[in-house]
C-alpha positions as CSV (number, residue, x, y, z in Angstrom):
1,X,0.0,0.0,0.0
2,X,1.8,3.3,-1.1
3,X,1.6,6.4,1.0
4,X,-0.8,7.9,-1.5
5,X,-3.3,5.5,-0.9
6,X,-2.8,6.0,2.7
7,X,-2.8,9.3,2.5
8,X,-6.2,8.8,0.5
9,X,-7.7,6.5,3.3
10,X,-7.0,9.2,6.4
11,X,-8.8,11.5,4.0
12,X,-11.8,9.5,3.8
13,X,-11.9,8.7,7.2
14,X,-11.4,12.6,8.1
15,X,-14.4,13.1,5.8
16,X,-16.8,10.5,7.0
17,X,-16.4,11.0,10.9
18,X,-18.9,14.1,11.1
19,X,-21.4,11.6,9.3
20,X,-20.6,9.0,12.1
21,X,-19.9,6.7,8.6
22,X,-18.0,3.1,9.3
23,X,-15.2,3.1,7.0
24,X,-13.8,-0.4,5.9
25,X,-10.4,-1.2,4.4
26,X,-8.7,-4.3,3.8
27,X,-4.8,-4.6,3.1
28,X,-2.2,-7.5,3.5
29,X,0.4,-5.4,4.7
30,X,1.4,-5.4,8.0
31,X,3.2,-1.9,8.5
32,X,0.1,-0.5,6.3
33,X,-2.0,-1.6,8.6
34,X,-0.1,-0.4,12.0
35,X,0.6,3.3,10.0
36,X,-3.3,3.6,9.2
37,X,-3.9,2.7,12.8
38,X,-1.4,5.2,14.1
39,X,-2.6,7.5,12.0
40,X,-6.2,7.7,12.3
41,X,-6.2,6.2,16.0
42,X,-8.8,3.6,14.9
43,X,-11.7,6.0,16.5
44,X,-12.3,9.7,16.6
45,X,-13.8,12.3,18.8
46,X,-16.9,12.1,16.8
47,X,-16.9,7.9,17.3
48,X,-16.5,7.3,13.3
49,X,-14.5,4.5,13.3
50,X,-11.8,3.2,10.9
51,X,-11.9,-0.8,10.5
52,X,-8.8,-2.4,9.0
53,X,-8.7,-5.8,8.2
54,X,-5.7,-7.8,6.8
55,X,-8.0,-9.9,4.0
56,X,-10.6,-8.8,1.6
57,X,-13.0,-11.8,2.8
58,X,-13.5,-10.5,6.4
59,X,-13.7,-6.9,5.6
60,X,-16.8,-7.7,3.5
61,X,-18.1,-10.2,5.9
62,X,-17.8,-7.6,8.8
63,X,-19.3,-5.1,6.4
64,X,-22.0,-7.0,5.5
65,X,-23.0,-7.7,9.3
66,X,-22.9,-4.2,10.2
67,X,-25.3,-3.3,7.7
């Protein structure tokens, strides 16, 4: 995952949290994972939360249930 699509992530998160929106990504990567955590701290202020997952079929699982 390049820092562009990182950078893109935060963003969406940033933008979603005043609609108290669940944002959802998956990635294999390991230190991708830890840097969006760091980065967004998982949970806001507002309680918008930012779910990372390491694999495609459990992000859409969880997604799916939370619907």
């Amino acid at each position: 995952m390049s820092e562009a699509v990182i950078d893109t992530v935060v963003e969406a998160h940033r933008r979603c949290r005043e609609l108290d929106v669940l944002v959802s990504v998956a990635t294999p990567s390991a230190p991708a994972r830890r840097l969006l955590q760091a980065r967004t701290g998982g949970r806001d202020d507002h309680g918008a939360r930012l779910v990372i997952h390491a694999r495609v079929d459990t992000a859409i699982t969880t997604s799916d249930a939370a619907a």
